[in-house]
N, C-alpha and C positions, 0 to 999 in steps of 0.2 A: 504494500500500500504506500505509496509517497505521501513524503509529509507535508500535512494538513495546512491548504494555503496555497498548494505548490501542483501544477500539471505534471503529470507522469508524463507528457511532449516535451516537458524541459530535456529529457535524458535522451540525446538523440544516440543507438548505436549504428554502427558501420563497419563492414570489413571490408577493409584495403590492405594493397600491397604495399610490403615497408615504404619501398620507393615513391607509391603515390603518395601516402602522408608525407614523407620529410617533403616531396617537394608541391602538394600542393595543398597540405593544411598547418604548415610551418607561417609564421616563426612558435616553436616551443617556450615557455619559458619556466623553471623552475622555482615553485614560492619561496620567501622565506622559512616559512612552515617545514618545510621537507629536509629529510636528512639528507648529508651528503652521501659522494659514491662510495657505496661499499663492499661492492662484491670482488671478493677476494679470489684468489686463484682455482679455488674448486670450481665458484662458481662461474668464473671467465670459462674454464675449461671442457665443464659443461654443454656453456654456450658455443663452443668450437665443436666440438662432440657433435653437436646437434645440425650445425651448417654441414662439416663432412659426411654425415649420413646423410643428409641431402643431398650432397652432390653426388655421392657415390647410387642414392638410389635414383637419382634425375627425376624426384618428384617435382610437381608443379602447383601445388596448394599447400604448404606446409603451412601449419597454425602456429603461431608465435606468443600465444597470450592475450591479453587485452591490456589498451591504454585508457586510461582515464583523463579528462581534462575540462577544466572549466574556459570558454570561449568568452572572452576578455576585450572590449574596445580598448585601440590604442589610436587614438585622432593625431599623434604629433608625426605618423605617415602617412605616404601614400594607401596603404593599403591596412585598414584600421582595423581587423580582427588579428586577433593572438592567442593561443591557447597559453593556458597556466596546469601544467602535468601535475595531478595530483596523486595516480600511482601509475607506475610503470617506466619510471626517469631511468630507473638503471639499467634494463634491455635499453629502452631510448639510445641512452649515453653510449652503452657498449656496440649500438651497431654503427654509432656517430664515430667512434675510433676506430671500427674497420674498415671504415668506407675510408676515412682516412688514407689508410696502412693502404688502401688498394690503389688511393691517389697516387699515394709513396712508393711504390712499386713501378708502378709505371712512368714516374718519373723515372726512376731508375733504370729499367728495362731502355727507356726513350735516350739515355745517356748510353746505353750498351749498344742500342740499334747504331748509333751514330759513329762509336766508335769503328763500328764493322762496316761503315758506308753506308747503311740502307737509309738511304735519307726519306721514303717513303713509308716506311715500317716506323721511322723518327717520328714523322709527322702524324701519322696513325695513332700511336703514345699520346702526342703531344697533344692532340685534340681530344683523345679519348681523357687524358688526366684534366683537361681544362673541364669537358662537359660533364664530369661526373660529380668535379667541385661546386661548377655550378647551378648543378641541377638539384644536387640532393645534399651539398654540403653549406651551403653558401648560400645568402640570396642580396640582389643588391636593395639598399634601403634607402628609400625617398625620403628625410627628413623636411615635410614643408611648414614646417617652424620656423628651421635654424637655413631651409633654403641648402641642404648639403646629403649627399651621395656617397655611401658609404655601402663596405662590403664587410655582410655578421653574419654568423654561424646561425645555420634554422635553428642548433637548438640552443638556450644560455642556460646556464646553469644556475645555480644558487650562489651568490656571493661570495664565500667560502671558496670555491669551486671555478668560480667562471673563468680566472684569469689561468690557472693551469690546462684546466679543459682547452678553452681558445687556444696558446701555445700549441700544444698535443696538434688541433685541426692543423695549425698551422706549419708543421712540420717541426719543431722547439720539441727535437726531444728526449731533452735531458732539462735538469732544473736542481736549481738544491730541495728537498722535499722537506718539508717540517710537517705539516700536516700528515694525519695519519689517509685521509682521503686523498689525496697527492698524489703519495706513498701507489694506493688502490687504480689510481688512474693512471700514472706510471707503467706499475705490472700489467696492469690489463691491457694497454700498449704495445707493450713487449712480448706479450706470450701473445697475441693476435700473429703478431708476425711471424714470432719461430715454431707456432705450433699451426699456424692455419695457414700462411700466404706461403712459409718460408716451405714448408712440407708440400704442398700441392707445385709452386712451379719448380723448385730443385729436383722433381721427378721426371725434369723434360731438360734437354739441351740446347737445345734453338731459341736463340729469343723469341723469333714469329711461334714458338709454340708456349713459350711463358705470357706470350701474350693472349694467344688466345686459351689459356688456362685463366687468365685475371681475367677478361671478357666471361669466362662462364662462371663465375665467382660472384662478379658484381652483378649479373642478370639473376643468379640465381636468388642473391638476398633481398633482392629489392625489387621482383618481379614475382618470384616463385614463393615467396614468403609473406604470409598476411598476419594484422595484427587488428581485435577486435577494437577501433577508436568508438569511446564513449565520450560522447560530449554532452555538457549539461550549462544552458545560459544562463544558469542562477548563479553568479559569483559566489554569495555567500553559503551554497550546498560543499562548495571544495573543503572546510575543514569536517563535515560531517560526513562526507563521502569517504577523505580520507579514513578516521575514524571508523566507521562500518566495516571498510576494509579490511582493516585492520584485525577489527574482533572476530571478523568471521577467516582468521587463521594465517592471514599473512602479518605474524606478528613484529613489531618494531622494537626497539630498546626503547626502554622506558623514560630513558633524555630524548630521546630524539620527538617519543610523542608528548612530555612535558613543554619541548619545542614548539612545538606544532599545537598544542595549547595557548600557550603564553604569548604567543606571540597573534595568534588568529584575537584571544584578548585585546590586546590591544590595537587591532584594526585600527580603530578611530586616532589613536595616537600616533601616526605616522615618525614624528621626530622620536620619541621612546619606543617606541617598536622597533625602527632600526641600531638603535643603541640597545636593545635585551637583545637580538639576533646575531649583533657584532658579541657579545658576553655569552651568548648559548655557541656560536662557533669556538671559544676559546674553551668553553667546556666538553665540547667534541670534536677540539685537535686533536686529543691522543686516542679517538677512537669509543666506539658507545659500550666496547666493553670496559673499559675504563673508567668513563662518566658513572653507570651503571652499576660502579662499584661503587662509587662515590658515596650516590645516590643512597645505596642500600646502606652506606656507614652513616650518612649524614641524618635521614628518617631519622632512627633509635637515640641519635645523640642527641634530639630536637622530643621526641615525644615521650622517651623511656622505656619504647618498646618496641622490637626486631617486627616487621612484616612479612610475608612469604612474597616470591618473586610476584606472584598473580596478582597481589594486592598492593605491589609497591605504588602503580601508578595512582591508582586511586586515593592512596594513603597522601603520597604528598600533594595530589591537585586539594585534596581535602584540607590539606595542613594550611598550605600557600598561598593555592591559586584558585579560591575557591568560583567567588561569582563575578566576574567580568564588572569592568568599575566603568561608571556611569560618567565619573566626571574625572576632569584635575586631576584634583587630590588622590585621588583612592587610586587610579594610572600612575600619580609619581610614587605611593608606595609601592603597587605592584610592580614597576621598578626597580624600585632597589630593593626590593627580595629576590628579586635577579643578581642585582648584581651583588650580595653579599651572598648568596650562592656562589657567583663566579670567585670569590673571595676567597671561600671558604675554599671551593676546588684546588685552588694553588698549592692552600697550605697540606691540604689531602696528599697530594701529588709529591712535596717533599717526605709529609710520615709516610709514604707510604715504599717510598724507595729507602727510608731510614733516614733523611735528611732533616737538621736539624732545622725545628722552624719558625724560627724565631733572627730576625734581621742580625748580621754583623755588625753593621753600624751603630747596635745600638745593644751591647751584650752586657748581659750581668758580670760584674767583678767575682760575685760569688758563685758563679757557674763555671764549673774547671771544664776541660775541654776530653776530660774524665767522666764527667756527668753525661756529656752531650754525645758519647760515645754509644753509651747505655741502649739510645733509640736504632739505632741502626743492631746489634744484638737483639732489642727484643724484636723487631719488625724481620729482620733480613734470616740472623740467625735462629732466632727460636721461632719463626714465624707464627707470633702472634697475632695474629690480622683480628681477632675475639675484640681488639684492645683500641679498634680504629674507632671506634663513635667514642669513645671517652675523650680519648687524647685529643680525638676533631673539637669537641667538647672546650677543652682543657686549654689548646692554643691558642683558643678566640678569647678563653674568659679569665685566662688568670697570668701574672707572670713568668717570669722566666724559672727562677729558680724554686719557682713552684710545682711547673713544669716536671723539672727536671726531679723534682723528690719522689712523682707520681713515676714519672720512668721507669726509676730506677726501685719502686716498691713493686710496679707491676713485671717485671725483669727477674727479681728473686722471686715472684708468685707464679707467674709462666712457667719459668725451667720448674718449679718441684712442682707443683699443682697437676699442671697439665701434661709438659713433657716427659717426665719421668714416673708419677706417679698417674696418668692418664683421667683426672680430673674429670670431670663432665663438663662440657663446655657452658651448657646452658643455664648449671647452680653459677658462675662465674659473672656469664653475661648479664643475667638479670640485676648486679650490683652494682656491673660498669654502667649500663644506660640510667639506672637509678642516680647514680651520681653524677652524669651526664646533661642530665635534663635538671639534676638539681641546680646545675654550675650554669644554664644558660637561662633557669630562671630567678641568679639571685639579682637583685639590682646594681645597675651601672654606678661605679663610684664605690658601692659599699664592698668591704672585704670578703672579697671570694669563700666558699663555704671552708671548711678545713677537711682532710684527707683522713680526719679520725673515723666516722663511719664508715665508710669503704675497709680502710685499714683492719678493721675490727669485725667486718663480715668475709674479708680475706683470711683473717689470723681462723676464725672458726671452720672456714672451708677447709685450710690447710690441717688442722685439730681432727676436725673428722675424716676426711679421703686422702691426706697425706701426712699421715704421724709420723713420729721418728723411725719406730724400726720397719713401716712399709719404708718409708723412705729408701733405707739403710739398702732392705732388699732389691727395691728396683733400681738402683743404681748399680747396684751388682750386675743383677742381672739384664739392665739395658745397656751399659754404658762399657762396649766392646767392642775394638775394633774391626773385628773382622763381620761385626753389621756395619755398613758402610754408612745407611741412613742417621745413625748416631753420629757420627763422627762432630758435626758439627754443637750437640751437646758436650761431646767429649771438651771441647775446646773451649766454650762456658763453662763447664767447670772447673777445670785443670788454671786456668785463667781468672779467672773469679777466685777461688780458693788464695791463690795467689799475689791477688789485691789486697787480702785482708790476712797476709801470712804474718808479718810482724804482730801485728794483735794477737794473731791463734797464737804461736810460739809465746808470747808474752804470758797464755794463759787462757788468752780468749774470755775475760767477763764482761758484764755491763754489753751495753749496747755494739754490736760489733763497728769497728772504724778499719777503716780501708784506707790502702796507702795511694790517693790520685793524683802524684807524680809525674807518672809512666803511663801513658795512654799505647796499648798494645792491639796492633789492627790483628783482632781475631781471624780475619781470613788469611793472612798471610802467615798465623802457627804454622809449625809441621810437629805432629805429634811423634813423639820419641817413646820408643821401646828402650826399655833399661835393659832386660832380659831381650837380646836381637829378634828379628822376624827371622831370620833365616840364617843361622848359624851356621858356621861348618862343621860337617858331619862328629869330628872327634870333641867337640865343644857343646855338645846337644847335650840341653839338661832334660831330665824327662818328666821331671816334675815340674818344672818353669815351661817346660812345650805346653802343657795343659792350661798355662795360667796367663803367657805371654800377650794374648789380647785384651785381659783382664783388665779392669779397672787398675788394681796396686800395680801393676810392673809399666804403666802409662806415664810419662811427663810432657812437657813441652819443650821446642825451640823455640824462642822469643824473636823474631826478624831481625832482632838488631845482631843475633848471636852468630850470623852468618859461617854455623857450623852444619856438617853432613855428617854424625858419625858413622851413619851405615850399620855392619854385621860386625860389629868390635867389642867384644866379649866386655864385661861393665869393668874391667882390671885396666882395661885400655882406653877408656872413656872416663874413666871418674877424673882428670885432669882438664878433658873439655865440659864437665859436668861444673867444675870448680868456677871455669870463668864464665859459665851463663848469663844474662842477664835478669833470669829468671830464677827468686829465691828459691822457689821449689826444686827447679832441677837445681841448683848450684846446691843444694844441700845433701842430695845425692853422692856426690865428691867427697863427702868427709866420713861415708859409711865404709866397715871393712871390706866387705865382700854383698854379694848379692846374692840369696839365698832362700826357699823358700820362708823360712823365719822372720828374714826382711819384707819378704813380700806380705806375709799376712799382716805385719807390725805397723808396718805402711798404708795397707788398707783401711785397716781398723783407725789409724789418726787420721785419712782423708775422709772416711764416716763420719766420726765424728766431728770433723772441722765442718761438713756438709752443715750439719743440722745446727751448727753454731749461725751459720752464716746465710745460708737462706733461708730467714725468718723473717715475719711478717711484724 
């Protein structure tokens, strides 16, 4: 049934062949609303897949989909209709770069013709590459406004987008790529050619037969191939159209249709509309998986509660962007909840690659570069991503070295909690979004809430699902080298333990204190066997073979120690043990021998130095 007010005649469908649309229901143009190009290499290949079984089978009706598009006045040309693609941009786009690629070919070819004399096979090229651009790639445009003649691409893309697309038609094709859509229009360039034009004429040796292999190439896709165009002259059906689409399975990333909300919002405000479009492109440069994680850390850190993927979008249109604003005002807020989104994304973007995020220019004295080390281990190393709406949280609302106390208590909670003693993720979460939401609802100006709640529904998690002697056990029995997926624990604890060596040694009471000095890049350890990996044969101990990837016979090489000692019995190594930079291993050096005795003696003080030090 169409909606109420509205002629089911509005919706005109039609099937044409590719080539009659691009050249005679062109110019395209892509809304703001729409995500950019995404189809990634499966899906380029796909679509190569499917032209070579055409050719191969010399069908002449192949069905290609359906386009969708709103038919749009534009009075400042000659020629005042325009479609506006509201789904089907990206076949659109992907037949728009092989028409290209087949322009590019026969340019080529028309430079090989000539090389070999055939000045008539040249010219054959040369007209065939001009008619094809300007039949189905190109169209010239009358501007009688500005009174000026100009040569555009039938289709334009979305902002974002348009200037690389153009380049690509225009043969530009190379570029620095920062966008992740770019990146996607790039490859899909690239593999056009060496998987579709480059395969098809390298199967011939003549150029008159490479030519007439791209002559049945471009007849086939733009003659033999139809695509259902649905046109609909209600401009404003394009964001419900899209929508519809959408639900009924052709599903989009939940930025991209937060997009495409926000911005169909503010219609009426043409000057804020295109500043939220320019802020929702910077939030899906790096791509809608990306954003879409965002997304799902930012919800929980905003409401205090995780949604399921089905319900994300509706959660934040509900949160944010609820009812389309009438005036002004209520447009300049919808605004900048945009752009403290885009805001917020940045700093997402740094936790979440581990980078510290909080400006240089303006650093805490009391944050050692010890502290700030902390975030890249809990994020990279222990990959805690449970901990991303809190910190989202946390870096908007409170300082640095406040920051930095939360780091480094969820850091010691991660490793024993969850990594080692296997935690439930979701007794965890529900504490972090609680204090998430608490921190972005206390007031502006007034003192940030303090980290003692949290603290204290941590300390009881750790009480009940990681006591001391599970602890004790799973560290035993996770924390060994020859599980490789541990290794990276290995190296938090061996290194952590080691921070806070002078205190253990001293006794270890009262609150533990760490020595942050020495900022030690945990990915560049190399973990050391005391008892070797691989001995030689008359040096095998057989009770140390059994125990060698164990926790007790593990240390470290610190990078600055720029030693290898390799398979050097520990008699020949306790001298390179001595100058470590690392008190642990350097303590090694002062023991007699290495034996299993040592080795249990050792275990038993890394235990219990564990449970001194990763406490809540």
């Amino acid at each position: 049934m169409p909606p109420r007010g509205r002629s089911a005649s509005s919706v005109k469908p039609s099937s044409l062949p590719v080539g009659e649309l691009l050249e005679k229901r062109s110019p395209f143009r892509v809304p703001k609303y729409q995500r950019p190009y995404a189809w990634d290499a499966e899906k380029v290949g796909e679509f190569i897949d499917d032209i070579l079984a055409l050719l191969s089978k010399g069908e002449s009706d192949h069905f290609f989909g359906s386009m969708v598009a709103i038919q749009v006045a534009d009075h400042s040309q000659a020629s005042t209709q325009a479609h506006e693609v509201v789904d089907g941009q990206q076949r659109l786009t992907t037949f728009c770069l092989l028409v290209a690629q087949i322009i590019n070919s026969a340019r080529a070819l028309e430079q090989q013709a000539r090389d070999i004399g055939d000045e008539k096979l040249a010219m054959r090229l040369e007209i065939f590459a001009e008619e094809t651009s300007k039949k189905y790639l190109f169209y010239e445009r009358y501007d009688v406004e500005q009174g000026e003649k100009t040569s555009e691409p039938r289709l334009q893309l979305s902002n974002e987008d348009n200037t690389k697309f153009r380049a690509l038609l225009n043969g530009v094709a190379k570029s620095v790529d920062i966008r992740d859509s770019h990146r996607l229009l790039q490859a899909a360039y690239e593999l056009i050619q060496a998987k579709l034009i480059s395969t098809l004429l390298d199967a011939v040796d003549d150029v008159g037969e490479k030519f007439k292999e791209l002559q049945r190439l471009r007849d086939s896709i733009l003659l033999d191939t139809f695509i259902i165009h649905i046109v609909s002259e209600d401009r404003q059906s394009g964001y419900r159209l899209f929508s519809v689409l959408n639900d009924r399975g052709k599903r989009l990333a939940v930025a991209d249709l937060l997009r495409s909300h926000t911005l169909e919002q503010l219609d009426r405000f043409p000057v804020l509309q295109d500043k939220a479009s320019r802020q929702w492109d910077e939030i899906l440069a790096e791509g809608s998986t990306t954003a879409d994680g965002f997304l799902k850390a930012y919800l929980p850190s905003v409401t205090g509660s995780r949604l399921s993927a089905e319900r994300l979008f509706n959660g934040l249109k509900k949160q944010l962007f609820g009812s389309a604003p009438t005036n002004q005002d209520q447009a300049d807020a919808l605004a900048k909840r945009i752009e403290k989104l885009a805001e917020e994304f940045h700093r997402f973007l740094l936790i979440d690659k581990g980078v510290w995020p909080y400006d240089e220019s303006n650093r805490s004295p009391g944050v050692s570069e010890w502290y700030r080390a902390r975030l890249r281990r809990l994020i990279i190393v222990l990959k805690h991503e449970l901990s991303m709406p809190l910190l989202l949280a946390a870096s908007s609302c409170v300082d640095e070295k406040r920051f930095a106390e939360l780091v480094h208590m969820l850091e010691k909670f991660a490793f024993r909690y969850k990594n080692i003693c296997d935690g439930h993720a979701s007794a965890a979460s529900k504490h972090y979004y609680v204090m998430a939401k608490t921190l972005r609802a206390s007031v502006a100006g007034s003192p940030a809430p303090s980290w003692e709640p949290l603290m204290l529904e941590l300390r009881k998690l750790i009480n009940e699902r990681a006591p001391k002697e599970k602890f004790k056990t799973q560290l035993i029995e996770k924390l060994r080298y020859d599980h490789p997926t541990q290794r990276g624990n290995i190296r938090e604890f061996l290194t952590t333990i080691d921070d806070y060596w002078t205190w253990l040694r001293q006794g270890g009471q009262g609150s533990p204190k760490f020595s942050s000095g020495v900022v030690v890049d945990i990915e560049q350890v190399t973990i050391e066997h005391i008892y070797p990996q691989n001995p030689p044969a008359m040096q095998k101990n057989a009770v140390l073979e059994d125990l060698k990837h164990r926790l007790g016979n593990l240390s470290y090489w610190d990078p600055r120690d720029n030693v290898t000692a390799g398979n050097k019995p520990f008699s020949e190594k306790k001298a390179q043990f001595l100058l470590s930079k690392s008190s642990m291993t350097q303590a090694l050096g002062s023991l007699p021998a290495w034996d299993a005795g040592q080795y249990n003696s050792r275990l038993r003080s890394l235990l219990d130095d564990a449970c001194k030090v990763f406490v809540i």
